[in-house]
C-alpha positions in Angstrom: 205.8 -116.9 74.1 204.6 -117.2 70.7 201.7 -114.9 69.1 198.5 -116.3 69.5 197.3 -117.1 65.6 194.4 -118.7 64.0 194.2 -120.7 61.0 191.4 -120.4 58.4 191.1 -123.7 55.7 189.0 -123.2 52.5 188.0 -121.4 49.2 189.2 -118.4 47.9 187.5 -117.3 44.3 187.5 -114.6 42.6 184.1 -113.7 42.7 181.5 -112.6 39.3 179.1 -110.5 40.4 176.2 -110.6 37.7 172.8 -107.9 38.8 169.7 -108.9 37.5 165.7 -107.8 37.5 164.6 -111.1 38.6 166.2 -114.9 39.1 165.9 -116.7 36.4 163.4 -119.7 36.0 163.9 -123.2 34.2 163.5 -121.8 30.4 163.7 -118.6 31.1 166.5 -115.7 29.6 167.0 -112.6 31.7 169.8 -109.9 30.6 171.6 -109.4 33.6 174.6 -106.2 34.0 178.1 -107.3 34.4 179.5 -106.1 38.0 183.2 -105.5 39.1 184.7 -109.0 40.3 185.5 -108.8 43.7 187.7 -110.9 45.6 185.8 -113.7 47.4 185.6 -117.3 48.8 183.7 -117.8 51.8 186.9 -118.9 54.1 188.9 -116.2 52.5 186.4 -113.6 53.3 186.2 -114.7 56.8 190.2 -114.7 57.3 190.4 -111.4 55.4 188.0 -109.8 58.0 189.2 -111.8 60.8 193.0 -110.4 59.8 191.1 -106.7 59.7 190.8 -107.1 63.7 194.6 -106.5 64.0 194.7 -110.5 64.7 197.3 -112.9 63.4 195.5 -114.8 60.7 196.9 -117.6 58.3 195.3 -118.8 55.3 195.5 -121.8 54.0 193.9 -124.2 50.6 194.8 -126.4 48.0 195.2 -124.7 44.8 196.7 -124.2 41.5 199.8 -122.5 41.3 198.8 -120.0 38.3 197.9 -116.0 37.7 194.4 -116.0 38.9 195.8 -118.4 42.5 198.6 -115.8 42.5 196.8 -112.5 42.1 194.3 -113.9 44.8 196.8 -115.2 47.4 198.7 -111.7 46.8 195.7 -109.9 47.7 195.3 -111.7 51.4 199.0 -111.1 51.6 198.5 -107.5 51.2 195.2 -107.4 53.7 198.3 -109.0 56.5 197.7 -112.7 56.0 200.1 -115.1 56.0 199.8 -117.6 52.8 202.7 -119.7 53.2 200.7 -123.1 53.8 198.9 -123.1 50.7 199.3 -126.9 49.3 199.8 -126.6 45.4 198.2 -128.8 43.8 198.3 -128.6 39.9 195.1 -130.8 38.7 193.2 -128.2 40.7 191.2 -125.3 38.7 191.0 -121.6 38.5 188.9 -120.9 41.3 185.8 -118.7 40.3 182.4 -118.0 42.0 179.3 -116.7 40.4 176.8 -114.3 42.0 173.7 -113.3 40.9 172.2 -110.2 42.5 168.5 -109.2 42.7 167.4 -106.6 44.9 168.6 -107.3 48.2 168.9 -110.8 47.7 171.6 -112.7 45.9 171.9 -116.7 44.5 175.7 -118.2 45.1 177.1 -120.8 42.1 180.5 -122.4 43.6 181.8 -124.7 40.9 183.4 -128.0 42.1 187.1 -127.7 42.2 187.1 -131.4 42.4 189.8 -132.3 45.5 189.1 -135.5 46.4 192.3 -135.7 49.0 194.3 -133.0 51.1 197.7 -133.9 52.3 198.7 -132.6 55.3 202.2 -132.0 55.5 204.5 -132.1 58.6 205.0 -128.4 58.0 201.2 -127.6 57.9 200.1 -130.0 60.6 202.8 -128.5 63.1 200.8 -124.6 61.9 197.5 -126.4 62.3 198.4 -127.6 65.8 199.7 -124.1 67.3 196.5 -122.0 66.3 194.3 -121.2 68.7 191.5 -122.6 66.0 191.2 -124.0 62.5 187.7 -122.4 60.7 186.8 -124.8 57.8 183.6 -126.0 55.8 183.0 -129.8 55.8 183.4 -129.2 51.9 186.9 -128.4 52.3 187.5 -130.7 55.6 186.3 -133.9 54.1 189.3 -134.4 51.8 192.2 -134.1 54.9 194.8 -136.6 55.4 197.2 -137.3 57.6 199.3 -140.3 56.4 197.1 -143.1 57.6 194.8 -140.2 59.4 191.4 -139.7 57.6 189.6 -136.5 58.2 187.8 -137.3 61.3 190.5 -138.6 62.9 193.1 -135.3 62.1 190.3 -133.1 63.6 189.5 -135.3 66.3 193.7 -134.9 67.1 193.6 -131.3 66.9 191.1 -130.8 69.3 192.7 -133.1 71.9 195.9 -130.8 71.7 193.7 -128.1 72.5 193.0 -126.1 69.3 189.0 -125.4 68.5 187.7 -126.4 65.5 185.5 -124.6 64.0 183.2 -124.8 61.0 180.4 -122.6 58.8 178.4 -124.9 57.2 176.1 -122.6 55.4 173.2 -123.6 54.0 174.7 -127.5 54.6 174.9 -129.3 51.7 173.0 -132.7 51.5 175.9 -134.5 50.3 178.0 -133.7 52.7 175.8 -135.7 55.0 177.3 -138.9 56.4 180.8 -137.5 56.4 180.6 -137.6 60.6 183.0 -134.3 60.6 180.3 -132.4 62.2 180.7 -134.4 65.6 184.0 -133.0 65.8 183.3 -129.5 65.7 183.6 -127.1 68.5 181.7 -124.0 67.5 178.9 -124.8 64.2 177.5 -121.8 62.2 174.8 -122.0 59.7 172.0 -120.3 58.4 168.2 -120.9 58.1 168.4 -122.9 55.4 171.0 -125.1 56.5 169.2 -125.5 59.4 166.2 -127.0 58.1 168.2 -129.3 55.6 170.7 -130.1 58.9 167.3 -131.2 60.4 165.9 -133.0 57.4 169.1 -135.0 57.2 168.6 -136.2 60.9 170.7 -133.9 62.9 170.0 -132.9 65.8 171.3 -129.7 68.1 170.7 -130.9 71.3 172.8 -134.1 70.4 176.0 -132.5 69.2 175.7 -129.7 72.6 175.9 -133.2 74.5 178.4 -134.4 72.7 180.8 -131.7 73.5 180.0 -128.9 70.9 180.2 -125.9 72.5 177.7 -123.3 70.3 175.8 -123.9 67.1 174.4 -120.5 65.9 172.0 -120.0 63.8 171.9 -116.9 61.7 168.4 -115.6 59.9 169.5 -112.6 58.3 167.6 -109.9 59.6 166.2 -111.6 62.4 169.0 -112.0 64.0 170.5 -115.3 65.0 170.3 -118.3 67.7 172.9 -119.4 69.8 172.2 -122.8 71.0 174.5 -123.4 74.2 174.8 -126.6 76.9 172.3 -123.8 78.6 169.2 -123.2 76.4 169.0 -121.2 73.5 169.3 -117.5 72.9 167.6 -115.4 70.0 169.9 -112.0 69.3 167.5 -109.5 67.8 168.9 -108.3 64.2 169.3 -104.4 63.7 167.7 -102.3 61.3 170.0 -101.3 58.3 169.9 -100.2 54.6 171.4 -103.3 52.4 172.9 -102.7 49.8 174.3 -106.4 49.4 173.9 -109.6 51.6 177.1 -111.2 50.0 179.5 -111.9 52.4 177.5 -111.1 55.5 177.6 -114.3 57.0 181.7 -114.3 56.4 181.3 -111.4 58.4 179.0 -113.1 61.4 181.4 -115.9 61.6 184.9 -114.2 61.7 183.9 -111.8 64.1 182.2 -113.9 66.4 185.5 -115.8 66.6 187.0 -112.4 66.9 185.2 -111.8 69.8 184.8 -115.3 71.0 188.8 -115.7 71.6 189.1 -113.3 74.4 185.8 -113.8 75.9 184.9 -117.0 75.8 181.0 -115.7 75.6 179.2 -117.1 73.0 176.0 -114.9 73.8 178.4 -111.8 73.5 180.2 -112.8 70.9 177.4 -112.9 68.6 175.6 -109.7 69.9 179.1 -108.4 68.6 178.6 -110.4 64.8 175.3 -109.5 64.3 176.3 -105.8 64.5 179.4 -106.5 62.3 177.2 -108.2 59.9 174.5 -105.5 59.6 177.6 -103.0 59.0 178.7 -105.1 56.3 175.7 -105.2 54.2 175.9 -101.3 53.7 178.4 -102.2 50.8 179.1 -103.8 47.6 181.0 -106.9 48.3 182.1 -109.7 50.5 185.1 -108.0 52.4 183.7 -104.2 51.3 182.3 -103.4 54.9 185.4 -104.7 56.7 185.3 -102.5 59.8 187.3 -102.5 63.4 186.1 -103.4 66.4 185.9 -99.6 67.5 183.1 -99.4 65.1 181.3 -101.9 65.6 181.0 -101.2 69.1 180.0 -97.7 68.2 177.4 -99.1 66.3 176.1 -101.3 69.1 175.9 -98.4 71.3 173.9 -96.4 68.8 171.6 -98.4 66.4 168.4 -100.0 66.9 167.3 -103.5 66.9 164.7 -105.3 64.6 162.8 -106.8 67.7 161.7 -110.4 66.9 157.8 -111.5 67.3 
């Protein structure tokens, strides 16, 4: 019987961490003080923590084959992932990612790496079928192909052979809009803002739970989050914590909800469990700095107070 596994699709960066006194405005010139780059890339922060629960994790992107791709892909190797589906990909550039830190807030520039089309190989698509899920963005979803297979139509095969698909779509992009890959999710994260712009784009909740979504939850940093179920909603209270920074804390949410989500099945449980991992993770400087074990973060669940909502 093989190991049970799960698959995570998407960036990894190395990430520029700039701290300044205030965000900029149009015209204006702040001096900001240069940070330590961390290792980053919302999907790869999510596998790297997910691998931190002792679970089987693969990573997977499209990517240069160069210093910077190797030095990063060495460092999930070394946190236990396995790398060995990367798709190379030469026109593809160094991947970076600037953040700018003020107080306990931060502002995320992601440039464009510019893949227009993923090829799926018979290799990859065989790994993609045996995991117990795929975790992707529509960003990096939108390009797949298998053969004649357009994106829709490789997730829309993956969940019919059983395997969840699951996506964090952030703070949703407009653009993305119209792509239809959202109808074939499973399990939906996204935060306030990309709630409001999922709504303004004419989205609706209710409509995908019908379809056959399972959960879309709603995060809202330290209020907590929503889990919207075939059964009502459900507001988590957040917990009360020093932060230190908020980079990465939504990795964190995601990854272990899935953690917790795979042997419970509970999606109400399963994010009691993130939002505690997430308020853990804020307490450090980085996206995978307050990686933590499940030991903890029930210790912390047992122990901490909640920020109670209204």
């Amino acid at each position: 019987m093989r190991e049970p596994y799960a698959v995570f699709f998407g960036d990894v960066a190395q990430d520029e961490f700039y701290a300044m006194p205030h965000f900029p405005a149009s015209g204006d010139k702040v001096y900001v003080e240069t940070l330590q780059p961390q290792f980053g890339g919302m999907v790869a922060n999510a596998a790297a923590i997910y691998a931190h629960y002792a679970r089987s994790t693969s990573f997977s992107s499209q990517l240069n084959s160069g210093a910077l791709t190797q030095k990063l892909l060495r460092q999930l190797r070394e946190l236990g992932l396995n790398t060995h589906h990367v798709i190379f990909d030469e026109d593809v550039p160094d991947s970076h990612c600037i953040i700018m830190l003020s107080g306990d807030q931060h502002i995320v520039l992601i440039p464009s790496l510019g893949i227009t089309r993923t090829e799926l190989t018979d290799a990859t698509w065989d790994h993609f079928r045996g995991a117990d899920f795929l975790f992707t963005t529509l960003t990096d979803s939108i390009p797949f192909r298998r053969g004649p297979l357009r994106a829709g139509d490789v997730l829309a095969e993956l969940r019919r052979q059983g395997v969840l698909v699951v996506m964090d779509i952030d703070v949703y992009n407009p653009e993305n809009h119209g792509s239809g890959l959202i109808a074939h999710c499973d399990i939906l994260f996204m935060n306030a803002i990309g709630r409001r712009r999922f709504v303004e784009t004419g989205n609706d909740i209710a409509a995908l739970l019908a379809a056959g979504a399972t959960a879309i939850v709603v995060t809202l940093d330290r209020g907590g989050c929503e889990v919207h179920t075939a059964t009502g909603v459900e507001l988590i209270d957040g917990h009360v914590v020093p932060v230190v920074d908020v980079t990465g804390a939504g990795d964190t949410f995601s990854s272990s909800f899935m953690f917790a989500y795979v042997s419970t099945r509970d999606a109400i449980e399963s994010a009691r469990f993130a939002n505690a991992a997430a308020a853990m993770s804020v307490g450090h400087v980085g996206a995978r700095g307050g990686m933590t074990t499940e030991h903890d973060v029930r210790a912390f669940l047992a122990h901490r107070p909640v920020l109670e909502n209204g």
